[in-house]
C-alpha positions as CSV (number, residue, x, y, z in Angstrom):
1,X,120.8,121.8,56.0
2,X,121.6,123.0,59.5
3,X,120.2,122.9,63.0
4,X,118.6,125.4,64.5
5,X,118.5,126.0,68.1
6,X,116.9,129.3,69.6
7,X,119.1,131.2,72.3
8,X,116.2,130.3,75.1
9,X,116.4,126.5,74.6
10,X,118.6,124.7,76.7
11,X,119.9,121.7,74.8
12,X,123.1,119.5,76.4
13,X,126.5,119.3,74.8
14,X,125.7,115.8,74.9
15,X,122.8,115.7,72.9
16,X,122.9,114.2,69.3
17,X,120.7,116.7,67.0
18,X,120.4,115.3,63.5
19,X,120.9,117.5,60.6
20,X,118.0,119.8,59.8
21,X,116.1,119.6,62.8
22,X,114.6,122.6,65.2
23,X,114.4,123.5,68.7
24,X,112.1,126.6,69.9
25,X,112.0,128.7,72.2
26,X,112.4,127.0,76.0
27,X,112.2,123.7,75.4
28,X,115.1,121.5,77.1
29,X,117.0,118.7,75.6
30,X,118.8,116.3,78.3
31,X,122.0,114.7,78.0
32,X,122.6,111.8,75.6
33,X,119.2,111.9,74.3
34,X,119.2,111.4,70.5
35,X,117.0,113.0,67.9
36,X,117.3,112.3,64.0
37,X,116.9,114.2,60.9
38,X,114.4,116.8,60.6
39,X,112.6,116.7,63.7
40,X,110.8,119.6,65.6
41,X,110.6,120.2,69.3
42,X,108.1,122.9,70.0
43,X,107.9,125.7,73.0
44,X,108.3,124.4,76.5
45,X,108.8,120.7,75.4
46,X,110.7,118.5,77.2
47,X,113.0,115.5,76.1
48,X,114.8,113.6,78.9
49,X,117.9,112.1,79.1
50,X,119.0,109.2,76.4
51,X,115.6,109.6,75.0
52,X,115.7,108.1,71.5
53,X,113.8,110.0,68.4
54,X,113.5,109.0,65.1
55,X,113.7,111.1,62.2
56,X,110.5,113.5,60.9
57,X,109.0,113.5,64.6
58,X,107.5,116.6,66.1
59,X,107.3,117.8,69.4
60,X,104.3,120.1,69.9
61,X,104.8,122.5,72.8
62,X,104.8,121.6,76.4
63,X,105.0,118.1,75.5
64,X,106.7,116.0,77.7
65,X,108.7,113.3,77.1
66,X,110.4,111.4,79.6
67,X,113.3,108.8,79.8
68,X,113.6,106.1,78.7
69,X,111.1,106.9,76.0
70,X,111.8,105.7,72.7
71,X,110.3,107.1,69.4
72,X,110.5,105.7,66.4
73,X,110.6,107.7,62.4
74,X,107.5,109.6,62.3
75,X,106.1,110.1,65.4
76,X,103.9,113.1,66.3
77,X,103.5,114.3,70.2
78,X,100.5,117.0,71.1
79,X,101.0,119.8,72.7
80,X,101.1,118.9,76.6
81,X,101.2,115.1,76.0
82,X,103.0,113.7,78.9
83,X,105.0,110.3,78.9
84,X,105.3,108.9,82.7
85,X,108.4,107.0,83.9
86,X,107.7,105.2,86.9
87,X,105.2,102.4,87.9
88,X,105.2,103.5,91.5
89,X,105.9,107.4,91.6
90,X,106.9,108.4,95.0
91,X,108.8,111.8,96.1
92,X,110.3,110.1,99.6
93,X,111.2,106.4,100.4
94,X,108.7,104.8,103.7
95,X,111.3,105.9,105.9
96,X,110.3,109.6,104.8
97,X,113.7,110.1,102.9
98,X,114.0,112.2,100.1
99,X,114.6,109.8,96.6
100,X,116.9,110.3,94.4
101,X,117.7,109.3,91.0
102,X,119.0,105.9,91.7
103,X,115.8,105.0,93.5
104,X,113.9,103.6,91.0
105,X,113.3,101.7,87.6
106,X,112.7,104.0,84.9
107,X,110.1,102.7,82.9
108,X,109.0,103.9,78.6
109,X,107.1,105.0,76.4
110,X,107.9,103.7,72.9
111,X,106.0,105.0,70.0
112,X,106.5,102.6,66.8
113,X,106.6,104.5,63.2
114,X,103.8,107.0,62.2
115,X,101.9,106.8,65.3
116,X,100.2,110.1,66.7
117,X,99.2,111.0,70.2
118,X,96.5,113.4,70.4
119,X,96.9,116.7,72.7
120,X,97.1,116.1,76.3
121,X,96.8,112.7,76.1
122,X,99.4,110.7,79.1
123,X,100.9,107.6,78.1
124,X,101.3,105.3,81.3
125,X,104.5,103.7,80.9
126,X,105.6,100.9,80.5
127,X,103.7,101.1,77.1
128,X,104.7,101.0,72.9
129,X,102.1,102.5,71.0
130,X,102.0,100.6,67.8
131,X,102.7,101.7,64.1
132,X,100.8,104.3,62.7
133,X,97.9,104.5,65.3
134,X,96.4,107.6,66.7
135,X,95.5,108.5,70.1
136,X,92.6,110.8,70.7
137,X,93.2,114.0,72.4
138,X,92.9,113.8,76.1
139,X,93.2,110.1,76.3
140,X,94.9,107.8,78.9
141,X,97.2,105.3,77.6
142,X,97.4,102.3,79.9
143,X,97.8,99.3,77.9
144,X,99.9,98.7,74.3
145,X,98.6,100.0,71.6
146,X,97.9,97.8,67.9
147,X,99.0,99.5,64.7
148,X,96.7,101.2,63.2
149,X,94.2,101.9,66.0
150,X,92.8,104.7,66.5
151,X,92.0,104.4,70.4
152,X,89.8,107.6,72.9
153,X,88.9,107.3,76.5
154,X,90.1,107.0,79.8
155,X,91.5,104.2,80.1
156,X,91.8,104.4,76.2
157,X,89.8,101.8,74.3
158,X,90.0,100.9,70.9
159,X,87.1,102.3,68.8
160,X,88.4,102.4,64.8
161,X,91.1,101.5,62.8
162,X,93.0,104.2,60.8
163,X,95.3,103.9,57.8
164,X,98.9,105.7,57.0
165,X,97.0,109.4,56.6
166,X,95.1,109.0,59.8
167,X,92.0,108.7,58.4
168,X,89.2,106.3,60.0
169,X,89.2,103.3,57.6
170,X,86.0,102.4,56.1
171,X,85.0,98.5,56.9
172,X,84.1,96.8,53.3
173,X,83.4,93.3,54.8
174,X,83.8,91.5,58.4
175,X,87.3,91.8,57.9
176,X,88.7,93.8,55.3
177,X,88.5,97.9,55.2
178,X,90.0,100.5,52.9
179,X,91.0,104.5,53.4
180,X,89.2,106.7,52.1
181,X,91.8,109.4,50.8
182,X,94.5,106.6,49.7
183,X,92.8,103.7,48.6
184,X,94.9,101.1,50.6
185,X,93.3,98.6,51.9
186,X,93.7,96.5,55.0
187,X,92.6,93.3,56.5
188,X,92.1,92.1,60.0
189,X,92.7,89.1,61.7
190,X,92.0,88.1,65.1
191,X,92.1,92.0,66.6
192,X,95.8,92.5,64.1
193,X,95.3,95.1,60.8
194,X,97.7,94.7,58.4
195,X,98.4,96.6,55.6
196,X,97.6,94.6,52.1
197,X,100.3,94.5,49.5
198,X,102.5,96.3,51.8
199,X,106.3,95.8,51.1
């Protein structure tokens, strides 16, 4: 396999693209960041600098995805999702100065394996978005995220759980439920899903 980078994209020397992966047309890829086997970064997309991708993940276009973020194997990024940065985003300092780069504490986004965030939705860092959950399209992300939830809203609530395929699990009793298109089943306790029989 190979990596394939289209002559519009501007990807730095720096960066680390694992071995079958794909950058489209635009999309920019900052110094030191890090992406691992087989991923996809989509039109317009943006991955800052020493941002850390898994393997398997997909950009979709326009998404944005700003240092420090941190994505783990898996992880799928709507089109025009944005990750923020910055607990207190200012352009100028009180005194009216111009910041710079050095002005502030970056602040991530980190997106445990599987999970999914639904077009347009912005993840408010500091935030990790747990494994294999699913953000609704258009949500706001404010608070960290279980595994398997599927959460909507603004702020974004909680309002199913979802298995590996992404499918709303079905609840057999108070605390066990089961996915419909694989059979697993899971079992909560105290607001936690876990996976049963999982290795």
């Amino acid at each position: 396999m190979s990596v394939r980078v289209v002559d519009s994209a501007d990807v730095a020397a720096s960066a680390q693209i694992g071995d079958g992966s794909s950058i489209w047309h635009l999309a920019q890829v900052r110094e030191d960041a890090v992406l691992g086997a087989n991923c996809i970064v989509g039109r317009g997309a943006y991955v800052g600098t020493g941002v850390h991708m898994g393997d398997n993940c997909k950009l979709q276009n326009y998404a944005l995805v700003y240092e420090p973020a941190v994505l783990e194997d898996g992880v799928f990024v709507g089109p025009a999702v944005v990750f923020t940065n910055d607990h207190f985003p200012r352009s100028v300092a009180p005194d009216g100065s111009l910041k710079r780069g050095d002005d502030w504490e970056a602040v991530g986004v980190t997106c445990r394996e599987g999970a999914s965030i639904g077009a347009r939705s912005v993840c408010v860092a500091p935030v990790t978005i747990g494994r294999w959950a699913l953000i609704a399209a258009g949500s706001v992300v404010t608070r960290d995220v279980p595994d398997f939830a599927l959460m909507a809203g603004v702020p974004a609530r909680r309002i199913r759980w979802v298995g590996r395929a992404g499918v709303p699990l079905e609840q057999i009793t108070e605390s066990t439920y089961t996915c419909p298109q694989t059979g697993t089943t899971y079992t909560e306790n105290h607001g936690v899903l876990t996976e049963d029989n999982a290795s």
